[in-house]
Backbone bond lengths (Angstrom), bond angles and torsions (degrees), N, CA, C in turn:
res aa  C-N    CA-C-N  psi(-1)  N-CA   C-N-CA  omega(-1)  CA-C   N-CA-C  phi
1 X - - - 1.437 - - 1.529 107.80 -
2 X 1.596 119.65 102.02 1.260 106.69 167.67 1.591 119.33 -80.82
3 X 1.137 107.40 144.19 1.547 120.98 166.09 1.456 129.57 -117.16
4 X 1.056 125.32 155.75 1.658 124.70 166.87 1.338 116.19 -122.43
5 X 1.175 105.99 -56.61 2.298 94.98 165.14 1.392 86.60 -163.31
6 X 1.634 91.86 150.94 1.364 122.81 161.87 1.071 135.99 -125.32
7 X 1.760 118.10 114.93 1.107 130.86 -146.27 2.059 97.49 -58.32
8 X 1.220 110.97 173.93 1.746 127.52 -160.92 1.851 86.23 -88.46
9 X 1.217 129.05 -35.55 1.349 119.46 170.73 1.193 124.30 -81.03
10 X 1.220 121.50 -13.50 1.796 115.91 -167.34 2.040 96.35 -123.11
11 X 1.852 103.92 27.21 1.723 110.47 162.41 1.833 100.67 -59.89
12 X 0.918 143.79 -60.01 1.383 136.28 -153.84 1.577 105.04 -73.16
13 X 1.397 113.10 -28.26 1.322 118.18 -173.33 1.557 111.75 -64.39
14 X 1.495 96.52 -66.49 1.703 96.76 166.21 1.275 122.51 -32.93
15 X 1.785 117.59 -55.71 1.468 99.95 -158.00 1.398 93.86 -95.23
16 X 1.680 129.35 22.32 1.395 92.75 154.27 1.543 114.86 -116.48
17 X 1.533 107.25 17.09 1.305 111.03 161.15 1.960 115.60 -70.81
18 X 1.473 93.01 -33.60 1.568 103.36 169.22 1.122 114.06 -53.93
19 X 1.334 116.73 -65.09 1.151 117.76 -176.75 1.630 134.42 -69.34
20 X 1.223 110.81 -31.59 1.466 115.38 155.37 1.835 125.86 -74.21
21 X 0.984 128.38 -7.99 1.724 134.24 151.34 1.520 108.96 -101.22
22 X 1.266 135.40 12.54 1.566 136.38 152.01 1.366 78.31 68.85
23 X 1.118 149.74 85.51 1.548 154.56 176.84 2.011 94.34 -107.22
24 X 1.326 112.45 92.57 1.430 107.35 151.35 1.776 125.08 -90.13
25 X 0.800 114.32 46.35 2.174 109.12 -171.87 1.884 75.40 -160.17
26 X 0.994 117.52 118.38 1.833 127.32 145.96 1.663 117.17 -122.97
27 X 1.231 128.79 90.67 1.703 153.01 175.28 1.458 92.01 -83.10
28 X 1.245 101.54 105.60 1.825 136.27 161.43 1.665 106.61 -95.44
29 X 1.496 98.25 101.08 1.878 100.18 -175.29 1.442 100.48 -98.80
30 X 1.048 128.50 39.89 0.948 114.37 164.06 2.093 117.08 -140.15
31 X 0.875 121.41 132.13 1.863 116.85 174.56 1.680 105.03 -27.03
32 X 1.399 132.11 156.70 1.014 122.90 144.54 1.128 135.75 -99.05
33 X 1.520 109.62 23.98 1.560 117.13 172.99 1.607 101.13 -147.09
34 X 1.406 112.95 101.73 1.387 91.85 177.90 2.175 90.36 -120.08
35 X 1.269 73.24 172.60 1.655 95.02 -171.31 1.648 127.47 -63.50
36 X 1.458 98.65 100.56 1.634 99.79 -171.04 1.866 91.61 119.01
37 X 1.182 119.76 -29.00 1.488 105.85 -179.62 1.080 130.27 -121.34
38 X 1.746 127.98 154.82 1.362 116.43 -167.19 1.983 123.25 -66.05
39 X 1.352 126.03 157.20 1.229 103.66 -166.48 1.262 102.34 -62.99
40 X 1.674 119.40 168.24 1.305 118.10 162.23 1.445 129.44 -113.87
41 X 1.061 111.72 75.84 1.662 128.34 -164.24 1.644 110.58 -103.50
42 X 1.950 103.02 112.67 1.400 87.83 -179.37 1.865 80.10 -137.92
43 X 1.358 107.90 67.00 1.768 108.48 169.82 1.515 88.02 -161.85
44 X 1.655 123.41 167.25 0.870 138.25 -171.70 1.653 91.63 -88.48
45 X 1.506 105.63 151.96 1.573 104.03 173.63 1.685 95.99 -126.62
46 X 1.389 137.77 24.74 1.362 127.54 178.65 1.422 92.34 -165.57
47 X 1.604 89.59 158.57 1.934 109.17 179.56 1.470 101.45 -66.08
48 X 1.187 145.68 -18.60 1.454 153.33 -170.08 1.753 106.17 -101.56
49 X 1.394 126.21 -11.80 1.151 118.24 -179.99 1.986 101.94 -120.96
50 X 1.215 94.87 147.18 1.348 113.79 178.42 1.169 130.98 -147.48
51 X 1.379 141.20 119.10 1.193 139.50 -159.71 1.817 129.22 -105.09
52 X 1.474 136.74 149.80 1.107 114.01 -175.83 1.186 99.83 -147.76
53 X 1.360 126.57 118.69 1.486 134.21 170.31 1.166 127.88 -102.98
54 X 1.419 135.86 107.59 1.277 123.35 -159.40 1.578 126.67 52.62
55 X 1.273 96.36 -107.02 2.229 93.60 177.77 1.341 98.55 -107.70
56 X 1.355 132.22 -4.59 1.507 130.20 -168.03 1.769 100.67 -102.09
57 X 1.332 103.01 118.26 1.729 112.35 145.34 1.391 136.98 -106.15
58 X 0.803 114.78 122.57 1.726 124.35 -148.49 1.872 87.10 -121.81
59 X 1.457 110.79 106.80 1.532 130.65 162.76 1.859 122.40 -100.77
60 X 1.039 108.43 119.09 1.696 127.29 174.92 1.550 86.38 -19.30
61 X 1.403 127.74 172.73 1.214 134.27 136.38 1.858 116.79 -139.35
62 X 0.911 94.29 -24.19 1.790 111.12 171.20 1.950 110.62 165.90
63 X 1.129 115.39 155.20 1.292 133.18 165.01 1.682 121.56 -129.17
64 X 1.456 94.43 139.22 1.636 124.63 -163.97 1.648 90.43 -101.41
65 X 1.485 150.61 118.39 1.072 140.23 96.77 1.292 165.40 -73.57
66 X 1.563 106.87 103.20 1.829 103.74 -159.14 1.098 115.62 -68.63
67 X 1.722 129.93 -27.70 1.082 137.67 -164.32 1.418 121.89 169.04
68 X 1.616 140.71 156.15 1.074 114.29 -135.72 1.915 124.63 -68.07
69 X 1.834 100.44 -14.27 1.024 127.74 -155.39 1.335 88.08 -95.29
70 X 1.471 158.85 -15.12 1.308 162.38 -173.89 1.236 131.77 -145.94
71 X 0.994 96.91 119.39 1.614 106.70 176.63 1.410 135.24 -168.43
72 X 1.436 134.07 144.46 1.687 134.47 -133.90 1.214 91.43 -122.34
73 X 1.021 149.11 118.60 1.470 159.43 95.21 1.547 139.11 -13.26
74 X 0.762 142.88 121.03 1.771 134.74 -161.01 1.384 109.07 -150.27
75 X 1.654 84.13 93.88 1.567 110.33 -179.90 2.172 124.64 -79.65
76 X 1.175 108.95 145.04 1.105 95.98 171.15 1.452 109.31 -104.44
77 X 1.149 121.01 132.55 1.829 130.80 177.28 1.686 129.16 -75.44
78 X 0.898 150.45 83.76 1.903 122.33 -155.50 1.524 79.27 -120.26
79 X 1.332 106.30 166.34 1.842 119.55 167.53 1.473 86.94 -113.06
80 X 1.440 135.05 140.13 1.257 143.73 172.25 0.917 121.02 -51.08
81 X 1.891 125.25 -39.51 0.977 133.84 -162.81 1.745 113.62 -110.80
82 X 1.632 101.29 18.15 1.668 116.25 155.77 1.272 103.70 -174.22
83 X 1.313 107.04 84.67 1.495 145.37 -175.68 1.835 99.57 -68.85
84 X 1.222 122.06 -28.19 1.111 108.75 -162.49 2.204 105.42 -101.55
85 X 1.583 103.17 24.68 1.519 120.20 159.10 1.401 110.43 -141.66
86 X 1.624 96.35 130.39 1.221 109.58 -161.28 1.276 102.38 -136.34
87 X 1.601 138.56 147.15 1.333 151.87 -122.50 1.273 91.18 -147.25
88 X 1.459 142.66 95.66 1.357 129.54 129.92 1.339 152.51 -87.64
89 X 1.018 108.64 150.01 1.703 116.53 -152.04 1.332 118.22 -142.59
């Protein structure tokens, strides 16, 4: 699923478009901090942070960095309301 930004109202939408097409690969083409704008962070980036949008909680699971321009993330997915299937990515 490529993306480029997602607006602060349509966070639940995305991840339950993720989660309803079983989407494992998410390609963010764009920086998440570019100059003049706020970052755009809608995934956890640490084992201590965790996120919840609507019915979707989306938990860190580890990050791969090759270099400053790349790097893999491996999220865990749950829908709140059937916690016991979970989506990794």
């Amino acid at each position: 699923m490529p993306t480029y930004l997602i607006y602060v109202d349509t966070h639940s939408d995305f991840w339950r478009m993720i989660y309803q097409f079983n989407v494992r690969i998410i390609v963010m083409v764009k920086p998440v901090k570019e100059p003049g704008q706020p970052p755009v962070q809608y995934w956890p980036l640490t084992a201590q942070d965790e996120r919840t949008y609507g019915l979707y909680h989306i938990k860190f699971v580890q990050i791969h960095t090759e270099n400053e321009y790349f790097r893999v993330t491996q999220l865990e997915l749950t829908k709140t309301s059937n916690p016991n299937v979970s989506n990794y990515f």
